[in-house]
Structures are given as C-alpha cells and as structure tokens.
N, CA, C and O of each residue as an XYZ file, in Angstrom:
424
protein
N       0.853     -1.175      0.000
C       0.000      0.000      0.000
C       0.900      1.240      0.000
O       1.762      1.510      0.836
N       0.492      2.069     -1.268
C       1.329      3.489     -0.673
C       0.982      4.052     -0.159
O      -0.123      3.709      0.262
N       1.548      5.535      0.370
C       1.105      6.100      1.607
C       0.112      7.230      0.847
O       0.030      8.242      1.542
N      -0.549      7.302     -0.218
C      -1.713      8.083     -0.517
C      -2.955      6.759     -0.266
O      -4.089      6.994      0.152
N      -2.585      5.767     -0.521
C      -3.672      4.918     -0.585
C      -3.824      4.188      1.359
O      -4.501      3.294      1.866
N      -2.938      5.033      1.816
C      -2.708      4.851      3.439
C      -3.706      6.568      3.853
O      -4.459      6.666      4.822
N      -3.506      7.397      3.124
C      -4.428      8.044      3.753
C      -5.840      8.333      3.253
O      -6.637      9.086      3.811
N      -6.060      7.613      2.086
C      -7.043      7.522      1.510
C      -8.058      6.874      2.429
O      -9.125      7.325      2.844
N      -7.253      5.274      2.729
C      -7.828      4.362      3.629
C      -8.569      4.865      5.075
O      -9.576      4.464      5.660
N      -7.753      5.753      5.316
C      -7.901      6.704      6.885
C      -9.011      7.509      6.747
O     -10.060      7.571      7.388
N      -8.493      8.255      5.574
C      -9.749      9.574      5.626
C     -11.537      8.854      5.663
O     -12.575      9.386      6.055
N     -11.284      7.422      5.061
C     -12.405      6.963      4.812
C     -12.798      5.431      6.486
O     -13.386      4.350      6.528
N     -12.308      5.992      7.142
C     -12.634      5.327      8.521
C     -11.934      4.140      9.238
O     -11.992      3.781     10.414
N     -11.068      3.499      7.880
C     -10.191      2.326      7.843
C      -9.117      3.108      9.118
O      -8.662      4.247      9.018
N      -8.846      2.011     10.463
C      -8.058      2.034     11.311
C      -7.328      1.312     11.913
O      -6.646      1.719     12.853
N      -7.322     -0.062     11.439
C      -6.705     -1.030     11.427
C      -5.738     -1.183     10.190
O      -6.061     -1.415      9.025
N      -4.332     -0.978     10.772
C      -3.383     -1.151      9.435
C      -2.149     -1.532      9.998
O      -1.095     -0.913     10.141
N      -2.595     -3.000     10.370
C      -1.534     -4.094     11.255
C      -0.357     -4.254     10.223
O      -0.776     -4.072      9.080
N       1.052     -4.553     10.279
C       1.735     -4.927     10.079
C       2.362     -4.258      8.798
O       3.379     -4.772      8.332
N       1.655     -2.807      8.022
C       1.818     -2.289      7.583
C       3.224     -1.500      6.935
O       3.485     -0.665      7.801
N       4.248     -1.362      5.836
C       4.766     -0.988      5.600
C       5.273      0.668      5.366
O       5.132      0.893      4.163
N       5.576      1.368      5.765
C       5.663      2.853      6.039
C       6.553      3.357      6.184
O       6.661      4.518      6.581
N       7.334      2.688      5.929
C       9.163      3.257      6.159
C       9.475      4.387      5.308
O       9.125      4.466      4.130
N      10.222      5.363      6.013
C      10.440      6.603      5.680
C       9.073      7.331      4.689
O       9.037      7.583      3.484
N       7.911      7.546      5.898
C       6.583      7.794      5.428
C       6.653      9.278      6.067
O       6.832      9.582      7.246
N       6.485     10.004      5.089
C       5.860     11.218      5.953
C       4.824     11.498      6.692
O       3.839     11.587      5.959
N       4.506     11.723      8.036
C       2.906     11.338      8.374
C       2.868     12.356      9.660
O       2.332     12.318     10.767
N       3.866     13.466      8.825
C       3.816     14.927      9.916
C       2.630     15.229     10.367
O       1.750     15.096      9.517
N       2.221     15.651     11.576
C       0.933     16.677     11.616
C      -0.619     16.267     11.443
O      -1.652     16.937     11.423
N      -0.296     14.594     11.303
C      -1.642     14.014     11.450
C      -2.240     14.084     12.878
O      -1.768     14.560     13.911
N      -3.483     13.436     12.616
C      -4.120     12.955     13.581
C      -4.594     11.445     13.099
O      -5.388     11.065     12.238
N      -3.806     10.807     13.978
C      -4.375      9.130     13.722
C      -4.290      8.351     14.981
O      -3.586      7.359     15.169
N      -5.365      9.117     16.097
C      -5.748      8.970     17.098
C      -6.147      7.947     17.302
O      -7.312      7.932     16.902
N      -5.808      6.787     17.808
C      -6.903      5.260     17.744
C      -6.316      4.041     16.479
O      -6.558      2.841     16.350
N      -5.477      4.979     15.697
C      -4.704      3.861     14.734
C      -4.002      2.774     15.144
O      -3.021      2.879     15.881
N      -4.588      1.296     14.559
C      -3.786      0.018     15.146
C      -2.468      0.164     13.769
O      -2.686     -0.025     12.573
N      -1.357      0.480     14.293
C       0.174      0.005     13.427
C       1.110     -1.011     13.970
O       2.295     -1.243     13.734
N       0.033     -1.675     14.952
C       0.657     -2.940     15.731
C       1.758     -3.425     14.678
O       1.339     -3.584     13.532
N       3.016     -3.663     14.900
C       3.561     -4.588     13.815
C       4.364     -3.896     12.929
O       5.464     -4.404     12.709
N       4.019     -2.597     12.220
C       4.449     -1.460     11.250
C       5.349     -1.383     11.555
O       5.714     -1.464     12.727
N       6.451     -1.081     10.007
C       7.990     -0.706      9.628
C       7.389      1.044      9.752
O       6.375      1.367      9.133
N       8.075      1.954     10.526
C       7.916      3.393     10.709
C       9.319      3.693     10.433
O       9.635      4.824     10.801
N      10.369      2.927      9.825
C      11.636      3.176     10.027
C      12.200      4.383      9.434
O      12.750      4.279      8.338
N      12.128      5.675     10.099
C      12.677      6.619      9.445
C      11.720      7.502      8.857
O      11.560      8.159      7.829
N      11.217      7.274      9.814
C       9.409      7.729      9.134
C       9.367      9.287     10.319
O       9.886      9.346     11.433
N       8.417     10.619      9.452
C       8.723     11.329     10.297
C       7.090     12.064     10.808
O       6.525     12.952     10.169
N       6.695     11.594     11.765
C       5.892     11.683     12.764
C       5.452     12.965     13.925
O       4.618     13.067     14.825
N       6.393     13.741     13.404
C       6.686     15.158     13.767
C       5.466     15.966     14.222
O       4.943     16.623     13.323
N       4.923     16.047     15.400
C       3.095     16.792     16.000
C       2.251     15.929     15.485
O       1.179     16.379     15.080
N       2.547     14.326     15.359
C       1.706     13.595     15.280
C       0.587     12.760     16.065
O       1.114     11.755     16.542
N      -0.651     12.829     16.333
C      -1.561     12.499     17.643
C      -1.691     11.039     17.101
O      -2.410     10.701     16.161
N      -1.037     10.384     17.700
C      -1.210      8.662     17.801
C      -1.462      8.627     19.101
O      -0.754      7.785     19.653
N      -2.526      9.466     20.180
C      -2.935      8.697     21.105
C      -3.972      8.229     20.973
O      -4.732      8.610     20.083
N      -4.329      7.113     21.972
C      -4.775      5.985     22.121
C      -4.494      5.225     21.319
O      -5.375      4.367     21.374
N      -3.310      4.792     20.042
C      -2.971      4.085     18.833
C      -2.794      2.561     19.572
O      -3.003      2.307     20.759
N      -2.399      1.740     18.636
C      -1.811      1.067     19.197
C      -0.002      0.749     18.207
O       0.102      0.487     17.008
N       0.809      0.854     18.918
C       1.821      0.522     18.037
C       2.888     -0.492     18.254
O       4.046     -0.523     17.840
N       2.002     -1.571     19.241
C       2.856     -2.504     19.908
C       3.706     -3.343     19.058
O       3.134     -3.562     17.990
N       4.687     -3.810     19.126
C       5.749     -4.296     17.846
C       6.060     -3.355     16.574
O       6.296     -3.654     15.403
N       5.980     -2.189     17.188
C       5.887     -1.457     15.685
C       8.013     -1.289     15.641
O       8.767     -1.334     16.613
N       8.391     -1.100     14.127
C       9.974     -0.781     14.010
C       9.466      0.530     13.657
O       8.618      0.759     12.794
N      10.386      1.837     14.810
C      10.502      2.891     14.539
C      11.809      3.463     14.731
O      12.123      4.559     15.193
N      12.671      2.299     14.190
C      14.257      2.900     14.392
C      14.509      4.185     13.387
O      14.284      4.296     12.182
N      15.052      5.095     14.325
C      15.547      6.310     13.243
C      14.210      6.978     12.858
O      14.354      7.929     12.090
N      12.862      6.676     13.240
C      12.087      7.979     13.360
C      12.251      9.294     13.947
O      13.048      9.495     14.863
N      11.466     10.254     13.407
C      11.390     11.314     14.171
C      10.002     11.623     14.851
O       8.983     11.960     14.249
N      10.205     11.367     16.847
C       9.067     11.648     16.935
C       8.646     13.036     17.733
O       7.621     13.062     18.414
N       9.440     14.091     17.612
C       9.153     15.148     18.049
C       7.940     15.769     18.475
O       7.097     16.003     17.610
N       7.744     16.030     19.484
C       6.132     16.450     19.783
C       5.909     15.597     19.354
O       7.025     15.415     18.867
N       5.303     14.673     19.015
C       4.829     13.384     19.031
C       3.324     13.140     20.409
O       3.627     13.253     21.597
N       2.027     12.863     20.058
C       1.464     12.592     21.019
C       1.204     11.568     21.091
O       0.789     11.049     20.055
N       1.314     10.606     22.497
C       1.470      8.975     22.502
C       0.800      8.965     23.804
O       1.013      8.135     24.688
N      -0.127     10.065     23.872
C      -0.954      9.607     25.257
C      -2.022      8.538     25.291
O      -2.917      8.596     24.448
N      -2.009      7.572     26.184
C      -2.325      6.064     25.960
C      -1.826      5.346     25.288
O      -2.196      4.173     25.327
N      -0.902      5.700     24.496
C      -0.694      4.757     23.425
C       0.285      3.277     23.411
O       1.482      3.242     23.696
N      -0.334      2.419     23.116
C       0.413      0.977     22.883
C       1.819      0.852     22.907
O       2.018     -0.334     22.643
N       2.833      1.377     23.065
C       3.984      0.834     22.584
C       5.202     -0.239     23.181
O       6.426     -0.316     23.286
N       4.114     -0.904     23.450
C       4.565     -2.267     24.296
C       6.082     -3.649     23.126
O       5.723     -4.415     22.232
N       7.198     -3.520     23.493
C       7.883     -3.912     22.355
C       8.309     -3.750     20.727
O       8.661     -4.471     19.793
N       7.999     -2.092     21.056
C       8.171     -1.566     19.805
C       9.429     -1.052     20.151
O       9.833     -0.618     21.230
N      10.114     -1.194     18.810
C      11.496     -0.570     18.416
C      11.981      0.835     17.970
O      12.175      1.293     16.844
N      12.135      1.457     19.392
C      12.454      3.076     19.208
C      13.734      2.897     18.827
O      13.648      3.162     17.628
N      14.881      2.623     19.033
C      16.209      2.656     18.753
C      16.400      4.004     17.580
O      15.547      4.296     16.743
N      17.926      4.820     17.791
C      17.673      5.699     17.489
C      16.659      6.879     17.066
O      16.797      7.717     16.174
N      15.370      6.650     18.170
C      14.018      8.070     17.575
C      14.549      8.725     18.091
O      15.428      8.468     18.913
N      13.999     10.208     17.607
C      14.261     11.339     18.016
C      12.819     11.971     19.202
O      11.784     12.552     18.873
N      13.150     11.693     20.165
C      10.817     11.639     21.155
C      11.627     13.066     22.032
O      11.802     12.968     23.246
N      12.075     14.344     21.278
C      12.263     15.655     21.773
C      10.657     15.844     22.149
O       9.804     15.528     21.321
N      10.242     16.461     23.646
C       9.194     16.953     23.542
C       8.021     16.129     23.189
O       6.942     16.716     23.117
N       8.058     14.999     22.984
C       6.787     13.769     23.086
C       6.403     13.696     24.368
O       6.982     13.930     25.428
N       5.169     13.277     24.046
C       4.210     13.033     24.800
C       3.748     12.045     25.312
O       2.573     11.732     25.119
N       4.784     11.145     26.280
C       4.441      9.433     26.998
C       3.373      9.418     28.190
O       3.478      8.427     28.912
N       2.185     10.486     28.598
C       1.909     10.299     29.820
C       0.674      9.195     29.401
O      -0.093      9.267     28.441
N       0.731      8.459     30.148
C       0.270      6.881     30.514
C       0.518      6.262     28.944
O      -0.301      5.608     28.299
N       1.435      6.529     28.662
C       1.773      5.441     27.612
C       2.078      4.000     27.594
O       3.209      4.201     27.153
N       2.055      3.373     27.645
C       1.648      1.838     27.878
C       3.379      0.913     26.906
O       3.318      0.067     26.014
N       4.900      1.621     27.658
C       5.756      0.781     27.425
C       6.712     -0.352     28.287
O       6.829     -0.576     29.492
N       7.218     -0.842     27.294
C       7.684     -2.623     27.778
C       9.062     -1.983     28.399
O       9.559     -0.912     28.050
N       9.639     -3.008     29.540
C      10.730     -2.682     30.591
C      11.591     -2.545     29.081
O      11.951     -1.367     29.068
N      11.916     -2.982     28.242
C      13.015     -2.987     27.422
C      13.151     -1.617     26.518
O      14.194     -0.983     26.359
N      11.853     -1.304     25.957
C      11.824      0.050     25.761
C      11.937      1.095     26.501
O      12.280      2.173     26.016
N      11.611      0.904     28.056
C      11.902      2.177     28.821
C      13.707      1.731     29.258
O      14.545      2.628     29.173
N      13.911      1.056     29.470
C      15.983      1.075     29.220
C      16.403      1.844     27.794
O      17.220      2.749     27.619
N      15.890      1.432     27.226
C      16.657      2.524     25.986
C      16.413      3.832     25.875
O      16.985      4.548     25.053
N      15.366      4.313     26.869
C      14.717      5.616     26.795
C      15.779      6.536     28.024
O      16.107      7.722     28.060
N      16.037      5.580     28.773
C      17.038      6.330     29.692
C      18.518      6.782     29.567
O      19.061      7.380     30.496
C-alpha cells in the first residue's frame, strides 16, 4: 500500500493497518488517534506533532524515526522498536511501554 492509498484508507474510517509498511513515510501533523500500526515498519518515518494517542503501536519498528512532539498519550507501545528516535518533547503520559523500551529511553 502506498502512503496516498494509506491516507485515503484513513480519511475513509479504515483504522486497522496491522503490520503495515511505512518506512520513511511522511505522516507529519496528522491525527491518527486510535490507529492500530501494531507490527508497522515506521523506520525513518517522520511523525513530527503527530496524535497517535490511544494508537496502538505494539511491535511497531521505529528505528531512526522522528518523533518530536509526538502525542502517545495512551498509546500501545509495548515492544516496539524506538532505537535511534528522536521523542524531543513527546508526549508518553500513561503510555503503555515494555521494561526494554523504557531502558533505551534512559
């Protein structure tokens, strides 16, 4: 799926987009509040004032994203792969992460 036919899918109510490919996706300045990317390649993908709370993005690869301002309130990220993100100014309050992701966060 490309990423017009990724927001095509969205604009039209589709919110389930498990395991999804998105690497180096631009997806600045959305709102995809409630989006399942359980599973999703985000690798390098830039996410920049993006509202993924309540998402779910558990197993998601977001090595080398940018998640600046980033909103992840509630959000899933239980064994997802931050390794090198950039989470300046994100937004983790009750974010829902795995002991292994909060070691790399420190």
């Amino acid at each position: 799926m490309n990423i017009n036919e990724f927001y095509s899918r969205y604009a039209a109510g589709q919110r389930d987009f498990r395991n999804l490919n998105l690497m180096a996706a631009n997806l600045r300045n959305l709102n995809l509040k409630g989006i399942n990317l359980s599973g999703a390649n985000l690798t390098k993908a830039n996410l920049t004032r993006t509202n993924l709370s309540r998402a779910n993005l558990s197993g998601a690869i977001l090595i080398g994203a940018n998640l600046t301002e980033t909103n992840f309130t509630q959000t899933n990220l239980r064994d997802a792969n931050l390794t090198d993100t950039n989470l300046a100014d994100a937004d983790l309050r009750n974010a829902y992460l795995s002991v292994e992701v909060c070691e790399k966060l420190k």
